[in-house]
C-alpha positions as CSV (number, residue, x, y, z in Angstrom):
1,X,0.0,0.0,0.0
2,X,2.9,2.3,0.3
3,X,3.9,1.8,-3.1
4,X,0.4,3.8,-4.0
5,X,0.9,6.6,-1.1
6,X,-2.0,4.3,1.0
7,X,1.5,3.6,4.1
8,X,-0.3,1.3,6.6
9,X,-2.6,1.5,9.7
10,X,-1.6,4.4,11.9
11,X,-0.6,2.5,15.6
12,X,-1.4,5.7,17.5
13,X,-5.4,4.5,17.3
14,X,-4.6,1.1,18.7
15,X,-2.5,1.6,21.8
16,X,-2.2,-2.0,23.3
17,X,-1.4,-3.8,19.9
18,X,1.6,-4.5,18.2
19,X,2.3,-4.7,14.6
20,X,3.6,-7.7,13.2
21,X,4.9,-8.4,9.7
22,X,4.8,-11.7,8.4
23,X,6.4,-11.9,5.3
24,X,3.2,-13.2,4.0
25,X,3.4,-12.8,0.4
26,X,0.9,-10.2,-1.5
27,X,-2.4,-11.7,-3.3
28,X,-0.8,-11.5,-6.4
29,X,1.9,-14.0,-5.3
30,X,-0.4,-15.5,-3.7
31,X,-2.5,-16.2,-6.4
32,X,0.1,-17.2,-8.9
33,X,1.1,-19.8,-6.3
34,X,-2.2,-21.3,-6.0
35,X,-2.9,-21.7,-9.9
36,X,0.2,-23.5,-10.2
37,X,-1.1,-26.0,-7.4
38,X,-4.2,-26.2,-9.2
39,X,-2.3,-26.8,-12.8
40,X,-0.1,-29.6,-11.1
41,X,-3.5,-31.5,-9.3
42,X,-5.8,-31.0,-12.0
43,X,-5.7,-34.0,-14.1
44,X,-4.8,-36.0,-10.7
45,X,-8.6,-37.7,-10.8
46,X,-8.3,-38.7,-14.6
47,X,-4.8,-40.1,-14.3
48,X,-3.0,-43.1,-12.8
49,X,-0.2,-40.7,-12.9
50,X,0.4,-38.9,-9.2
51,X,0.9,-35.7,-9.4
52,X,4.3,-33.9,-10.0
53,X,6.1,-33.4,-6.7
54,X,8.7,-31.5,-8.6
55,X,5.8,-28.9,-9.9
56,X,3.5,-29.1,-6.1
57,X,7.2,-28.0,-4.5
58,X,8.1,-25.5,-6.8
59,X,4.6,-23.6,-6.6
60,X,5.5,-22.6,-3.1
61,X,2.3,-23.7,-1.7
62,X,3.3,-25.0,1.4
63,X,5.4,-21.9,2.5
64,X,2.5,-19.6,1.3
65,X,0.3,-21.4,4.2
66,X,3.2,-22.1,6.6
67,X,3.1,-18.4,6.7
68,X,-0.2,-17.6,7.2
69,X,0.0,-20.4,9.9
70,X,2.6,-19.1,12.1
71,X,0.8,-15.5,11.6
72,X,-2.8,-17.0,13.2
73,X,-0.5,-18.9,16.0
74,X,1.1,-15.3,16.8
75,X,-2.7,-13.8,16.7
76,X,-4.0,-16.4,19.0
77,X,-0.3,-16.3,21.3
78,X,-1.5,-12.6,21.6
């Protein structure tokens, strides 16, 4: 949001909180990550085939949700 003058919340209005950041990726990345999950499962129920390991682990998947799993943890820690 800084990128487009937007910055981020103003602190002052929320005196007992903390801000945390993640690293959590933007939607974009996000986004780009998922599809390439979906490309890599999607013909998993017509196939004998499994799917790729090589494609799942290169999507970045897993990290993506690793992320956004130690973020809740530190929300509910809080």
């Amino acid at each position: 949001m800084q990128a487009v003058g937007k910055g981020s919340e103003n602190m002052e209005h929320y005196k007992f909180a903390t801000k945390a950041y993640l690293g959590i990726a933007n939607i974009h990345v996000m986004r780009h990550s998922l599809e390439k999950v979906v490309d890599a499962l999607k013909d998993s129920d017509i196939t004998p085939l499994t799917p790729s390991r090589e494609a799942l682990t290169s999507s970045g998947w897993l990290k993506h949700v690793s992320g956004l799993l130690d973020g809740a943890s530190l929300i509910a820690r809080q």
